[in-house]
C-alpha positions in Angstrom: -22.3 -33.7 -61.2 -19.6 -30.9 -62.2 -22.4 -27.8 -60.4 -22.8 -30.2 -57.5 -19.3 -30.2 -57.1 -19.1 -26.5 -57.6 -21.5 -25.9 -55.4 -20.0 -27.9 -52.3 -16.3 -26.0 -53.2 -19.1 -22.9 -52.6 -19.9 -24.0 -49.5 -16.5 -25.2 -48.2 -15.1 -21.7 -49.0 -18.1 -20.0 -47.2 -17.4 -22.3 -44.0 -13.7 -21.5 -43.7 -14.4 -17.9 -44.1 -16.5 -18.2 -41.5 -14.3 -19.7 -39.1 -11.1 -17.3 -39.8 -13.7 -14.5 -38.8 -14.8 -16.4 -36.0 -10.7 -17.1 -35.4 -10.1 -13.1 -35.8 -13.3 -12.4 -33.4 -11.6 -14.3 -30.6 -8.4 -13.1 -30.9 -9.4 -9.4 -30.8 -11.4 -10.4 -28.4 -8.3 -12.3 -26.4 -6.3 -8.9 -27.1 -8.8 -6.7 -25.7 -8.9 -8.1 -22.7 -5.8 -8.7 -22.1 -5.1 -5.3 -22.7 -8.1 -4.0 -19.7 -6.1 -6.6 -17.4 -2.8 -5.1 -18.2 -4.3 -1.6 -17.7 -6.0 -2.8 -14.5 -2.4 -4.0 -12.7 -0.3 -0.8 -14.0 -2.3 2.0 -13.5 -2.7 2.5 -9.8 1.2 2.6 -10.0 1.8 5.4 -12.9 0.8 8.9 -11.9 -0.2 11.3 -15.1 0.1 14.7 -14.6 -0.8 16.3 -17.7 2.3 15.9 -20.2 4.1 13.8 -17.5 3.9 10.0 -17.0 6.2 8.5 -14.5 6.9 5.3 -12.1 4.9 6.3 -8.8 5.7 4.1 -5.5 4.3 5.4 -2.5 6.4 8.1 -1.1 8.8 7.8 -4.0 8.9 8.0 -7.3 11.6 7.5 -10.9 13.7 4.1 -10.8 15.1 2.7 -7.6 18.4 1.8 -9.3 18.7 5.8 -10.3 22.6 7.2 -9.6 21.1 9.8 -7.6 19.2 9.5 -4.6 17.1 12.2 -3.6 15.1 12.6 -0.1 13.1 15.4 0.2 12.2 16.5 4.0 8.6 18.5 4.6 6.1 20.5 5.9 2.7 21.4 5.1 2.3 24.1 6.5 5.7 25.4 5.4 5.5 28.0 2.6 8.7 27.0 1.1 7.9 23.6 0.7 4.4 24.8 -0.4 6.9 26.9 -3.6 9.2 23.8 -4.0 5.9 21.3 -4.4 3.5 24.1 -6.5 5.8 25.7 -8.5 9.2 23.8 -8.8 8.8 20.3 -8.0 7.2 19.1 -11.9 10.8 20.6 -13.7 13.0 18.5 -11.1 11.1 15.5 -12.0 11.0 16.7 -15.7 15.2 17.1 -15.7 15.9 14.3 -13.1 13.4 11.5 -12.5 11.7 10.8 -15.7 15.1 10.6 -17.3 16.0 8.1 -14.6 19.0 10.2 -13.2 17.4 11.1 -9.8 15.3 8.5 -7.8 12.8 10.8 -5.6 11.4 10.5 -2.0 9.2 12.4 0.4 9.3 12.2 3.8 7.0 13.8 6.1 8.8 16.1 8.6 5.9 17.2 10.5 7.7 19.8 13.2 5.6 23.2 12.3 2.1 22.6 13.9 0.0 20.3 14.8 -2.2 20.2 12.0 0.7 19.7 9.8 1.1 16.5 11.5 -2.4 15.9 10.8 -2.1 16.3 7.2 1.2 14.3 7.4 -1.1 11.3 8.7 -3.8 11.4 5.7 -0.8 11.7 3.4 -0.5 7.7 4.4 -4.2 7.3 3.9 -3.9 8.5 0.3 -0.6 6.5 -0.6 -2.8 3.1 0.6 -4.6 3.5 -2.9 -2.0 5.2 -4.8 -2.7 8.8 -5.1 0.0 9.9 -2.7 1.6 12.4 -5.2 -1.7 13.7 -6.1 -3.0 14.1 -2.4 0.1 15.6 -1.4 -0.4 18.5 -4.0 -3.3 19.0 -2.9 -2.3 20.1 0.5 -0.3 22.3 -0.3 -2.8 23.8 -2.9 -4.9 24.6 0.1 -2.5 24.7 2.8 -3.2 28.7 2.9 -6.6 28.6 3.5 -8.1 28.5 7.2 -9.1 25.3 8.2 -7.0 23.4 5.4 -6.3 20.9 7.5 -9.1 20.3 9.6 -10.7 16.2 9.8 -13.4 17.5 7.5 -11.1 18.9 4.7 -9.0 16.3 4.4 -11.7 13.9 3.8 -12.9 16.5 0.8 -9.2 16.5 -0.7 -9.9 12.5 -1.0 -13.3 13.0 -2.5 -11.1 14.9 -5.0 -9.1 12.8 -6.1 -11.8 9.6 -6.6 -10.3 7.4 -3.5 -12.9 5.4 -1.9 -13.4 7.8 1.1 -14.7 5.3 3.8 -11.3 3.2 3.7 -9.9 6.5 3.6 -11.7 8.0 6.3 -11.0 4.7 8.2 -7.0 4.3 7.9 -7.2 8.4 9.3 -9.4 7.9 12.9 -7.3 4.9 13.2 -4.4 6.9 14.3 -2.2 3.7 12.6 0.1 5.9 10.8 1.4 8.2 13.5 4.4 6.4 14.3 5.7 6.2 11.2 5.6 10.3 11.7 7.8 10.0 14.3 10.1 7.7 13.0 10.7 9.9 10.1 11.3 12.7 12.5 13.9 10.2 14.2 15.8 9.7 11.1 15.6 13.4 9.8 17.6 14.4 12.9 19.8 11.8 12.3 20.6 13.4 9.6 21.2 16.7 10.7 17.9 18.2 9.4 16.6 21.1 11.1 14.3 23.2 9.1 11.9 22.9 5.4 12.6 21.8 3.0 15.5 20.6 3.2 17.2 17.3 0.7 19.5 14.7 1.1 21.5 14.1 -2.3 23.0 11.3 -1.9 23.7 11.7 1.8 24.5 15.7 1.4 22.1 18.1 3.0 21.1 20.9 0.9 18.8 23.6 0.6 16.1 24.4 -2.1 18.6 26.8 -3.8 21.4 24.6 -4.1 19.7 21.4 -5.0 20.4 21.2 -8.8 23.6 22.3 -9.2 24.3 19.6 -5.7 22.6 16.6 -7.6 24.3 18.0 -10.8 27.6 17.2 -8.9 26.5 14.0 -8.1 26.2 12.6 -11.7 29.5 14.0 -12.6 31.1 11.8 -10.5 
């Protein structure tokens, strides 16, 4: 009687083991998931650019509620803005945005050719599935080369980067995005802008060489 007893305590013990590993199984399980879903929702809106990870939102990126407000005004085919987006660009967002002192924003001021304007357009194209920021740098990458901006090229930029090139390809012969170039124009002279790149800190129009120690002067106050 004592063994049969035993033996059932045995088989109790094996059964509730069983069912905490079966409990643990569907919790990692539970976890995982949740974590692809999570991953899923967030990443088309984070941008990593090797040791940088930062709030990307279309045209702008760094926290809306920032002190500083920083528009950027450009052109691709401008070689300045081409030095500003290549080579200086990463450090502002290092210093400013990712230490959510600067809120930053691109605008498209198309003026130099008219392929600039075309490469203004596919900017849009790219920012429909998140890869503005990426895209845009690789513009200016090529923005030396003849032909940079031709239909054909822009398309290969997109194949780049992973987009789905059809939509892609779609939103650019569709023309859709054109007015929006010239309602940034509209608002650029509104502002008194006049050449590339130029910024608006806060409402202050400066130049490329002035820009820190302007935005600098803008979180002192």
């Amino acid at each position: 009687m004592a063994g049969t007893q035993t033996q059932r305590e045995k088989l109790r013990q094996q059964r509730k083991q069983a069912s905490s590993k079966k409990t643990i199984t569907v919790v990692a399980v539970i976890s995982v998931v949740a974590l692809v879903i999570f991953l899923l929702v967030m990443l088309p809106k984070w941008t990593l650019d090797k040791d940088q990870l930062y709030l990307q939102e279309g045209f702008s990126v760094g926290d809306p509620n920032a002190p500083v407000k920083v528009e950027e005004f450009s052109d691709f085919r401008c070689s300045h803005c081409q030095n500003f987006a290549l080579n200086y660009e990463k450090d502002f967002i290092k210093k400013y945005v990712e230490t959510g002192q600067v809120y930053f924003t691109f605008n498209n001021y198309a003026f130099l050719a008219d392929d600039s304007r075309d490469a203004a357009e596919a900017t849009y194209c790219a920012a429909e599935q998140n890869a503005f920021w990426q895209y845009k740098n690789l513009l200016f990458t090529y923005s030396t080369y003849t032909g940079a901006f031709a239909q054909s090229n822009l398309l290969d930029y997109a194949k780049q980067l992973d987009l789905d090139t059809d939509k892609f390809s779609a939103c650019l012969q569709s023309d859709q995005n054109l007015a929006k170039l010239d309602e940034i124009m509209s608002y650029a002279n509104s502002l008194g802008i006049n050449s590339t790149p130029q910024f608006s800190v806060n409402g202050t129009i400066v130049y490329m060489n002035t820009l820190d120690e302007t935005v600098d002067k803008a979180l002192s106050r």
